[in-house]
Every structure is written in C-alpha cells, then in structure tokens.
N, C-alpha and C positions, 0 to 999 in steps of 0.2 A: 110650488109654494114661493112667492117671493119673501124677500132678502126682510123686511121687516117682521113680518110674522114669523117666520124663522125666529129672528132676533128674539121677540117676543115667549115664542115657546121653551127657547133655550135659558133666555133669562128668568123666565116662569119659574127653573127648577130650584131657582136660589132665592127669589122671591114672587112675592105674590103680586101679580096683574090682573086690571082689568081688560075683556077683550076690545081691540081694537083701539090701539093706541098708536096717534101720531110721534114719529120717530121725536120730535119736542118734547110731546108728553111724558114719552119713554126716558128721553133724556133729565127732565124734570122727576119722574118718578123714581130713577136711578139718584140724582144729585141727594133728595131727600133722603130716602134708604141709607147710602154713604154717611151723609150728614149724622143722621140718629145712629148708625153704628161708631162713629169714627167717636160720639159724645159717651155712648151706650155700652157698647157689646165687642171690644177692637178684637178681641180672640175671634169672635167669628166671622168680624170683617178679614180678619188676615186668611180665615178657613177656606170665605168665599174666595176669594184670589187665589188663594195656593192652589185649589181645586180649579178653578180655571185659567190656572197655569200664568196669571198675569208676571211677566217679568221683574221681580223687587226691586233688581239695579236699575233698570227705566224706568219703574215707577218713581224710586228717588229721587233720579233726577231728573223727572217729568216736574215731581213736587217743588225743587230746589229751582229748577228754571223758571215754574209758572209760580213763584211765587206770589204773586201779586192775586191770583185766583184763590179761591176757598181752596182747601183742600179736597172738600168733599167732588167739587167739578172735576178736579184734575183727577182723581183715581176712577171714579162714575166714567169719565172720556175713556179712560182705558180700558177699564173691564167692557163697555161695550164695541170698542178697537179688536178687545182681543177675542168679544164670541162674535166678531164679523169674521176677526181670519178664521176663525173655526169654519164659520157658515161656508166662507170661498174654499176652503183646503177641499170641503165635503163636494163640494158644488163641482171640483176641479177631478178629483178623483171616483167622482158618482159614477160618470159619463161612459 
C-alpha cells in the first residue's frame, strides 16, 4: 500500500474522504477541516490531536513560529506530519 493511501485511510478515521485524493487535495481538505473546527468545534479539534498524539508544545510553537500562516495550515501540516511518522514507525517495524 503506498505511503498516500495509507495517509488517506488513517486520516479517514477522524474525518471524512473522498477516494483518491492527491496529497494537495488531502492537504486542502485537511486545511478546511481545521479551519471549520478551529471557528466550530475546538474540543474536538483538540480530541483529534490528543488521539493522534500530535505534540502541543510543537504544535505551539509551530503556531508561534509560523505565524504569518493561517492557523488552520500550520496544525492541518502537523497532524498530517504526524500520521506519516505513524505510517513510517509501521512500515519500519512491519518488516
């Protein structure tokens, strides 16, 4: 299975995909998501992170660094950062 559709299946479980999506697409469909939770829903956006383990003190000062960016990019970049290292930990210990 490559490294995308992985992505895809794993970010499936927190939100809703269509299939076959360019890692662009992914990333845009990610940035929106964040956006409408960060306006929306922030309990669940903090649920989704804690559940995929995304780091809060990087994430802070991912936010704090990049500020010139939306917020919604800079956390969307990491949650998908961090279900790649997922995908590679898997990938490394599968074998």
């Amino acid at each position: 299975m490559d490294d995308l559709r992985a992505l895809s299946r794993i970010i499936g479980n927190d939100f809703e995909l269509e299939d076959e999506l360019s890692a662009e697409q992914l990333r845009e469909k990610m940035v929106r998501a964040f956006s409408w939770l960060l306006d929306n829903d922030i309990s669940k956006m903090m649920n989704i992170l804690y559940r995929t383990d995304v780091d809060e003190d990087r994430l802070k000062s991912l936010l704090i660094s990049r500020s010139q960016l939306p917020s919604a990019e800079v956390i969307a970049d990491e949650y998908i950062s961090r279900q790649m290292q997922k995908i590679e930990t898997r990938k490394k210990y599968s074998t």
